[in-house]
C-alpha positions as CSV (number, residue, x, y, z in Angstrom):
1,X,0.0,0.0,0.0
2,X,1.4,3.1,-0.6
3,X,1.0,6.4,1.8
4,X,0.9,10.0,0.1
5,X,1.2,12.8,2.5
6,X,1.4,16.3,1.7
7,X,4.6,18.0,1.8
8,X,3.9,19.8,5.1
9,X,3.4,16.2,6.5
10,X,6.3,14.6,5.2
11,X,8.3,17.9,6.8
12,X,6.3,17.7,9.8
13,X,6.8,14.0,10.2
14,X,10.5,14.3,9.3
15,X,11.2,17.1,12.0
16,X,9.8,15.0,15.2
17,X,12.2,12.2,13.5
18,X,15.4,14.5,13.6
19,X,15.5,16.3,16.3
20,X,16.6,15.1,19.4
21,X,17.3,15.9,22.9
22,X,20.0,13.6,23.9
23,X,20.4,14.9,27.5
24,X,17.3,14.4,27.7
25,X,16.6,11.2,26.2
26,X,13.4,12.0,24.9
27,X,12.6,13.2,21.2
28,X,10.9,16.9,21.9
29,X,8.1,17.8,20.0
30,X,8.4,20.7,17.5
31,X,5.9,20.6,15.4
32,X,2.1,21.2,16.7
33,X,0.2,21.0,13.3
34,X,0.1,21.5,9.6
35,X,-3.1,23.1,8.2
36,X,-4.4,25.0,5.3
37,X,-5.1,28.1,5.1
38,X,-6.7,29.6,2.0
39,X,-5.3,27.1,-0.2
40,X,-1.5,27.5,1.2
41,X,-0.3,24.8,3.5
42,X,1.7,26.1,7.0
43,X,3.1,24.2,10.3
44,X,2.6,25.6,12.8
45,X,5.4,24.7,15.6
46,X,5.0,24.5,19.3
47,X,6.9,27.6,20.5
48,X,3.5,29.3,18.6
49,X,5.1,30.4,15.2
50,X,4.2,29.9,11.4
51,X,6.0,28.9,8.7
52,X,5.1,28.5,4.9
53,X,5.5,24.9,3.8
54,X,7.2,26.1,1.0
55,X,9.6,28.1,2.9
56,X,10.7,25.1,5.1
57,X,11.2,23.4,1.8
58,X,13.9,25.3,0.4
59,X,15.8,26.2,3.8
60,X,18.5,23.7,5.0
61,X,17.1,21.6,8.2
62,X,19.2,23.6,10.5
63,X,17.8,26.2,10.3
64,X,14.1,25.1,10.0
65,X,15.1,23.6,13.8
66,X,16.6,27.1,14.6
67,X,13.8,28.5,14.0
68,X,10.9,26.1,15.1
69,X,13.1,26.1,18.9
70,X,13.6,29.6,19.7
């Protein structure tokens, strides 16, 4: 069977994957949700901010982490 998820999904998904607290031992959840609005897709990360799918896209994973924990 195969599973199609939207891009903001598949970003979602991959961030709670990558990013891990090690001193923690526990994998800290940094995404909240990805919804629609209007026909564009966002997340929505935990901290409270917004970010365009698209624009989580084309930055490097660094700094989509940066971003989504500060």
């Amino acid at each position: 069977m195969l599973l199609c998820l939207s891009l903001g999904r598949a970003l979602g998904e991959a961030l709670r994957a990558i990013y891990y607290d090690c001193s923690m031992q526990k994998q800290l959840r940094l995404v909240a949700d990805v919804f629609y609005d209007q026909g564009t897709e966002f997340i929505k990360f935990t901290n409270g901010k917004e970010m365009l799918v698209e624009t989580a896209w084309h930055w490097e994973w660094e700094r989509v982490l940066e971003y989504a924990s500060s």
